[in-house]
C-alpha beads as a LAMMPS data file, in Angstrom:
LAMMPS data file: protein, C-alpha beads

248 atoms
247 bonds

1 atom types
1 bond types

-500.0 500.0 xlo xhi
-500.0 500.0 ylo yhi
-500.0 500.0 zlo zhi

Masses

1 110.0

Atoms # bond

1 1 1 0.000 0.000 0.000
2 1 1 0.831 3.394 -0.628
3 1 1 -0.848 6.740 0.974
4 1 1 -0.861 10.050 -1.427
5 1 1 -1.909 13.346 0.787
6 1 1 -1.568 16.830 -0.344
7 1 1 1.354 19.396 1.093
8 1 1 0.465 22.287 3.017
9 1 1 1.289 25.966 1.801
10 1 1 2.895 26.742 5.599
11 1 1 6.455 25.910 5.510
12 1 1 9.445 25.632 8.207
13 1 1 12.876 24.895 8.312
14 1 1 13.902 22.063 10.671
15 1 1 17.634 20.587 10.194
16 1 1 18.202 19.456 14.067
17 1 1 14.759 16.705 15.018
18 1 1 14.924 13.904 12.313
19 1 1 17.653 13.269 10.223
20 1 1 17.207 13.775 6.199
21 1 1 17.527 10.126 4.495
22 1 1 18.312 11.495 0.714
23 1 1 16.994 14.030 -2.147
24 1 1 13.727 14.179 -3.511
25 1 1 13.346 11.310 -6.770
26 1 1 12.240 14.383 -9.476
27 1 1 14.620 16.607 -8.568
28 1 1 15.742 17.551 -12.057
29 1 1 12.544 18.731 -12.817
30 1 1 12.683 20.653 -10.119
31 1 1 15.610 22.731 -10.480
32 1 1 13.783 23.234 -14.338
33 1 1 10.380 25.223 -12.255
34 1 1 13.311 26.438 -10.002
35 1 1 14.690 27.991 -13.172
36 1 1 11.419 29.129 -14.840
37 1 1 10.808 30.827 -11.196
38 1 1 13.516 32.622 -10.482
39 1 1 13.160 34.100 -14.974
40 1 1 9.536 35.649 -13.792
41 1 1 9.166 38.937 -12.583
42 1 1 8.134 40.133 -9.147
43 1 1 4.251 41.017 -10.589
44 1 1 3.685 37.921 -12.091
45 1 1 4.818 35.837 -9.357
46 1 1 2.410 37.474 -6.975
47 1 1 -0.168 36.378 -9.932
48 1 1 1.073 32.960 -9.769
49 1 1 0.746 32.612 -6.231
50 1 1 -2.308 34.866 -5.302
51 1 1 -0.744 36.067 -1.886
52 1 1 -0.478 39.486 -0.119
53 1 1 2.244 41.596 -0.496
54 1 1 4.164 40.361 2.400
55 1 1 4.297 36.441 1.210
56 1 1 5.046 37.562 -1.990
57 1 1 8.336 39.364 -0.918
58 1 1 8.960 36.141 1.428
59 1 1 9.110 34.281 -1.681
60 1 1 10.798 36.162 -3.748
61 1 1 13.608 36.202 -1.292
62 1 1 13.839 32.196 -0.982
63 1 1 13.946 32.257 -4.789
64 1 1 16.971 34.162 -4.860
65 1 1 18.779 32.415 -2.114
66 1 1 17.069 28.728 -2.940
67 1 1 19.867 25.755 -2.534
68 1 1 18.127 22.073 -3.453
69 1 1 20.852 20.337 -1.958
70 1 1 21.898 21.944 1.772
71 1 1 19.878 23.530 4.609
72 1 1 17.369 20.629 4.051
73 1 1 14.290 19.917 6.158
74 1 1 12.609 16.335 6.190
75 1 1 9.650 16.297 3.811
76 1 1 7.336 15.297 7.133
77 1 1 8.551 18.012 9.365
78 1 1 8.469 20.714 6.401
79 1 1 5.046 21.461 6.473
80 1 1 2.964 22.973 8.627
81 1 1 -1.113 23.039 7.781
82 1 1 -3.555 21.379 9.844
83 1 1 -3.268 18.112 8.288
84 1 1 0.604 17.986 9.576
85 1 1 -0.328 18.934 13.084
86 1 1 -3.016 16.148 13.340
87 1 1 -0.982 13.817 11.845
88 1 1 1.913 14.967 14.641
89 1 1 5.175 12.915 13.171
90 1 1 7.226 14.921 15.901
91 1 1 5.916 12.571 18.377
92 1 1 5.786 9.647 16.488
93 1 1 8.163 6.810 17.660
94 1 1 10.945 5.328 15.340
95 1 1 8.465 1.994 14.150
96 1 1 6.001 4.603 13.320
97 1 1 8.228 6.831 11.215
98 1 1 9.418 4.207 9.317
99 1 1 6.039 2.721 8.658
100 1 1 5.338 6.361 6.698
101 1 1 8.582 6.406 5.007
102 1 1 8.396 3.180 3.404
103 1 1 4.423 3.903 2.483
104 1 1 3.338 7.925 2.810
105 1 1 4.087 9.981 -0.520
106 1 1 3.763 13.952 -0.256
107 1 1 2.436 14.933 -3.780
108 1 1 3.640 18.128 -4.282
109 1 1 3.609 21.377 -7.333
110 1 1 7.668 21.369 -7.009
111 1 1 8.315 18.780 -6.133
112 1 1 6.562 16.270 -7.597
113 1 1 6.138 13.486 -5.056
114 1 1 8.184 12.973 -1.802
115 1 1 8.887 10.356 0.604
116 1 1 8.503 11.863 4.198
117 1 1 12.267 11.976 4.700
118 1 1 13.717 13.180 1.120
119 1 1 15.156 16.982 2.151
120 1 1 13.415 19.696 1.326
121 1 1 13.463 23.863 1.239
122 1 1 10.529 26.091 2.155
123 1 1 8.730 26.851 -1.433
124 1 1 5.590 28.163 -2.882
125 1 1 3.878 26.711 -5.987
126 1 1 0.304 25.107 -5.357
127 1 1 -0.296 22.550 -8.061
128 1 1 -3.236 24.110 -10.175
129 1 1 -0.756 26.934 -10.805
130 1 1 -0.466 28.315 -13.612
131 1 1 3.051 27.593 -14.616
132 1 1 4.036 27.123 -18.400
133 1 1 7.079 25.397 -17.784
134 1 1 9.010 23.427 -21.371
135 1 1 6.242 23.774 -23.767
136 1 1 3.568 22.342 -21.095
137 1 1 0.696 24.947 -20.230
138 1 1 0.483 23.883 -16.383
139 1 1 1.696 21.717 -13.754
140 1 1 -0.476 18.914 -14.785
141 1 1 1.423 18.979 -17.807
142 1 1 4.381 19.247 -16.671
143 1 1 4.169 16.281 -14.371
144 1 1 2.586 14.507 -16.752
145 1 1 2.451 10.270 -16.076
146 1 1 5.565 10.292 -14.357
147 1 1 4.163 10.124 -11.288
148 1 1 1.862 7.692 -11.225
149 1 1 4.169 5.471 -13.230
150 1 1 6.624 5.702 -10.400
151 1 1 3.700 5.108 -7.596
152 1 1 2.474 2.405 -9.417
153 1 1 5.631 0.918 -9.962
154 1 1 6.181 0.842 -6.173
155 1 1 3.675 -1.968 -6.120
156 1 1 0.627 -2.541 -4.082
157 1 1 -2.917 -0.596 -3.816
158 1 1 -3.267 3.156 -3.255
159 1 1 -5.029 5.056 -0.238
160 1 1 -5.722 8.309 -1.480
161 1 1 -5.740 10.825 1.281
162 1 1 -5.403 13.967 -0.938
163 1 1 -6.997 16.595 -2.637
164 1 1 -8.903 16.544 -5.774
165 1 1 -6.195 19.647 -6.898
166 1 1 -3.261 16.893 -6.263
167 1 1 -4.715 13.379 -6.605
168 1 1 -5.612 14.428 -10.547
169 1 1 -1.818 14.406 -11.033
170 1 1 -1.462 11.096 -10.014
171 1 1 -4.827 8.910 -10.277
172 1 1 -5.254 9.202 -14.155
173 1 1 -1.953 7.856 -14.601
174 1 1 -1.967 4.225 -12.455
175 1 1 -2.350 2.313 -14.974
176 1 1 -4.734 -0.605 -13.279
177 1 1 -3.457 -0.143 -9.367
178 1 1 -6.521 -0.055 -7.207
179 1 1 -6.676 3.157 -5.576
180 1 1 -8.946 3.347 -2.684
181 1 1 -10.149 7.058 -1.450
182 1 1 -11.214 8.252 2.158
183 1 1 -14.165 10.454 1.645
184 1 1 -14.817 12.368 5.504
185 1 1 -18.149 14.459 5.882
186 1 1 -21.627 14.920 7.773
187 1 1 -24.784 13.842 6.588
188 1 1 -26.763 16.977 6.353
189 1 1 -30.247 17.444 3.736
190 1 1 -29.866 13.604 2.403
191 1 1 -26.505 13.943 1.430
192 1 1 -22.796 14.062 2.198
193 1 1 -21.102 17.557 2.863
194 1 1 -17.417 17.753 3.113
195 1 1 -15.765 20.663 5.050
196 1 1 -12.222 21.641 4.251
197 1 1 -10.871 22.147 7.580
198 1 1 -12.269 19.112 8.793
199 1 1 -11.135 17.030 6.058
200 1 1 -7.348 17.867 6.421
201 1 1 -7.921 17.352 10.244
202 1 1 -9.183 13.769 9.737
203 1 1 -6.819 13.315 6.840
204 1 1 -3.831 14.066 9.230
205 1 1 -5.243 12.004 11.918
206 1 1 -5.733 8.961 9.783
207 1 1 -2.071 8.878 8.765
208 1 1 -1.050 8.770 12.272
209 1 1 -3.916 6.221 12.766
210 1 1 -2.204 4.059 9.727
211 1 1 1.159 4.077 11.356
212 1 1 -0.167 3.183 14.712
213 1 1 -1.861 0.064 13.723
214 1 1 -0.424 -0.389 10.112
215 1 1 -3.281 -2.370 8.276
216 1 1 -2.609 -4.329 5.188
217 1 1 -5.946 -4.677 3.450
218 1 1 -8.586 -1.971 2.422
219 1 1 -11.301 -3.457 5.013
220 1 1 -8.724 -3.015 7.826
221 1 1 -9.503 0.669 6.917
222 1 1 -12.953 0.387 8.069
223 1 1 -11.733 0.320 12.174
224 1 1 -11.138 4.038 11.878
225 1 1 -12.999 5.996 14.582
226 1 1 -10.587 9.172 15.576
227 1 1 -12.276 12.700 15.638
228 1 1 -15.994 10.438 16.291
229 1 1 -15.873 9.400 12.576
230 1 1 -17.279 5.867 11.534
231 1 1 -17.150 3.879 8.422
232 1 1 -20.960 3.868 6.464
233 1 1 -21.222 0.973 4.725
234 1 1 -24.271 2.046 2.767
235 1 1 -22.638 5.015 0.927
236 1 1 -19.276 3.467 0.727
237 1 1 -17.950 0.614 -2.417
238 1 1 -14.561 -0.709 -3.321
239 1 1 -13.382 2.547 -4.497
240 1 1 -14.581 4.879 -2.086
241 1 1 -14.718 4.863 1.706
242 1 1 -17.175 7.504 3.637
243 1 1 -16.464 7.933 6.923
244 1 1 -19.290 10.620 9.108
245 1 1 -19.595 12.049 11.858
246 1 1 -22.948 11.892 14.030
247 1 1 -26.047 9.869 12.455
248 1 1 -26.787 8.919 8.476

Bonds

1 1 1 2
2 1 2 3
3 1 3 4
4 1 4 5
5 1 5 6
6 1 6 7
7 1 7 8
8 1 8 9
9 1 9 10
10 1 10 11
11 1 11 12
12 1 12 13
13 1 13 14
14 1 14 15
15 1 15 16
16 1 16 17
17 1 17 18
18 1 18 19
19 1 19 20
20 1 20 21
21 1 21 22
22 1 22 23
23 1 23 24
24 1 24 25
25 1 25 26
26 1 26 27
27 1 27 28
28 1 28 29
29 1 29 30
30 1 30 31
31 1 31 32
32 1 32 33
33 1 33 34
34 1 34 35
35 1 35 36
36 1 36 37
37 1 37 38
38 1 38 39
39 1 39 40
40 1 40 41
41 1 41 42
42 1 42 43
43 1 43 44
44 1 44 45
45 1 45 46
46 1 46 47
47 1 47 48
48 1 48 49
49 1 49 50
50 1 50 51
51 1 51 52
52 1 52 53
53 1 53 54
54 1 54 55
55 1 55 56
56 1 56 57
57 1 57 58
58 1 58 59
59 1 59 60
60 1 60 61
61 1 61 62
62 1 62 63
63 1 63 64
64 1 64 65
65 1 65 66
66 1 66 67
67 1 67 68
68 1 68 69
69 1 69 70
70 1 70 71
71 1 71 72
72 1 72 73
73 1 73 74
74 1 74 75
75 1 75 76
76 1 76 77
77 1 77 78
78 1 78 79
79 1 79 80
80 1 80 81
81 1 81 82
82 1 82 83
83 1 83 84
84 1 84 85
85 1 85 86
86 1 86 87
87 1 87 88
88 1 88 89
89 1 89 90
90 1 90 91
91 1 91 92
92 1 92 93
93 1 93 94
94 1 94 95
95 1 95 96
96 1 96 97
97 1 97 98
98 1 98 99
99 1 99 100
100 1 100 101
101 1 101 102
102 1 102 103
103 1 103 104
104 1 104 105
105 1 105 106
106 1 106 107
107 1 107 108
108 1 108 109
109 1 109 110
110 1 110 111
111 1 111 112
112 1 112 113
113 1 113 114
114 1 114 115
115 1 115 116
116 1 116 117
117 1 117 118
118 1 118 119
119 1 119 120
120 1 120 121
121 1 121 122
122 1 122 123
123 1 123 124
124 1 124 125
125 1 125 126
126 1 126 127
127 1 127 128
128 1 128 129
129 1 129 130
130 1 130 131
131 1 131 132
132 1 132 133
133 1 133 134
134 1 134 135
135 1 135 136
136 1 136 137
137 1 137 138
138 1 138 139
139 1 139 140
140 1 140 141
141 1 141 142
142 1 142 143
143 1 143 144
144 1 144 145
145 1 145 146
146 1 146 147
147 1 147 148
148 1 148 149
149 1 149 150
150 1 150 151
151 1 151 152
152 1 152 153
153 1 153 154
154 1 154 155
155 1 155 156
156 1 156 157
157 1 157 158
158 1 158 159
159 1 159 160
160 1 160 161
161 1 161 162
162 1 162 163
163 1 163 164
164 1 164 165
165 1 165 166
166 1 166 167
167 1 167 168
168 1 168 169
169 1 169 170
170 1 170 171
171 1 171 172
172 1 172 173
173 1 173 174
174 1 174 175
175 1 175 176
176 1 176 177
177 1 177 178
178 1 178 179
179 1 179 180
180 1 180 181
181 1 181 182
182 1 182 183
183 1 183 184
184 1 184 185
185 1 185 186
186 1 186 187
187 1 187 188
188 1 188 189
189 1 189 190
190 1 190 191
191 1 191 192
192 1 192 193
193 1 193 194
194 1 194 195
195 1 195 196
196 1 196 197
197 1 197 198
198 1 198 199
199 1 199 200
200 1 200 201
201 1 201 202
202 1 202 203
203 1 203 204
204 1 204 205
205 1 205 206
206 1 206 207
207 1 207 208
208 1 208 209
209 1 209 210
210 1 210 211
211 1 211 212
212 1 212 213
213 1 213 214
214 1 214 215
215 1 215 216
216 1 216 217
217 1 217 218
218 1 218 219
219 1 219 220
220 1 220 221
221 1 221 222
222 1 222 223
223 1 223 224
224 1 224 225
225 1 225 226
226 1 226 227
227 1 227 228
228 1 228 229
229 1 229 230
230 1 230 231
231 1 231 232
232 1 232 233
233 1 233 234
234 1 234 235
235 1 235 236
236 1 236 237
237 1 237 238
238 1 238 239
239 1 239 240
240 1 240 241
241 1 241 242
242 1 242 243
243 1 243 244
244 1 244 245
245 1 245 246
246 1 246 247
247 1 247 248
């Protein structure tokens, strides 16, 4: 099995808590957005990212002084949203870290896809940016099959714990693996209602769930019950787990 989540935009810096085990797999096409970055000017990369003022000039600055190879920061401890605070890997014990870097990919706009301990730098490019990079018009492009060729090719079934915006990179491009997604809602008018915030907390918390008890099946799946979620049978298939909180 493999688990896909999304990044988070928040980024730190954190060289002293884990150790970095190695470079990110795409970085080549990295250092070619790194390059297409850094050739934009300082109006259309505010465009790009659709910040204030302020983050945009934080950016701009870690353009300029970017290095893809020293002053790294594990993948896991990198980011910062909700869904990394949930999912808490800074208190995770050594079985537990392992479990996620031999099954947790980060899918990520720069990066491509990351195991929780490749090093990385603080950064800023969501993947639905629009980002004409060697002939392709976007990100999606740009990434292309590669990977999902590469997350198929690391064998097993998929749990996807991401966002539509970065499981579209991947999904289309499996070629046959079962892929199994985690849909997390209420039941509210006779149907199900997803709620950002509390998606990427249950998201997070599931991950940390997963390396707790590290299931091997999809039905193992089905034991989840952190933040008063339960599996619904009815509304759920092979493809798609819905897991609610309160009555259906």
């Amino acid at each position: 099995m493999r688990i896909i989540i999304s990044p988070a935009k928040k980024m730190n810096t954190d060289s002293d808590s884990l150790p970095v085990a190695g470079l990110p797999q795409f970085l080549p096409q990295t250092e070619r957005l790194l390059s297409a970055l850094r050739a934009m000017e300082p109006k259309a990369l505010q465009a790009l990212w659709k910040c204030n003022d302020s983050i945009a000039q934080q950016n701009i600055q870690r353009l300029k002084a970017m290095e893809l190879r020293q002053g790294l920061t594990p993948a896991i401890l990198a980011y910062e949203g909700i869904q990394y605070r949930y999912m808490a890997p800074g208190v995770m014990d050594a079985g537990q870290l392992e479990y996620l870097q031999a099954h947790l990919r980060i899918l990520s706009g720069f990066y491509g896809m990351l195991r929780p301990f490749d090093g990385v730098v603080p950064y800023r490019l969501e993947m639905q940016a629009k980002l004409s990079v060697d002939g392709a018009r976007d990100l999606y492009a740009f990434w292309g099959p590669r990977l999902g060729v590469q997350l198929a090719a690391e064998g097993g079934w998929v749990l996807n714990l991401a966002s539509k915006e970065y499981s579209r990179v991947v999904i289309p491009h499996l070629a046959g693996t079962p892929v199994l997604t985690c849909v997390f809602g209420e039941w509210k008018e006779g149907r199900v209602i997803e709620k950002g915030t509390m998606c990427k907390m249950a998201r997070g918390q599931m991950v940390r769930w997963l390396a707790e008890n590290r299931p091997e099946k999809p039905e193992d799946i089905q034991r989840f019950s952190d933040l008063r979620y339960q599996f619904h049978r009815e509304l759920s298939d092979e493809t798609q787990f819905v897991f609610l909180k309160g009555e259906c």
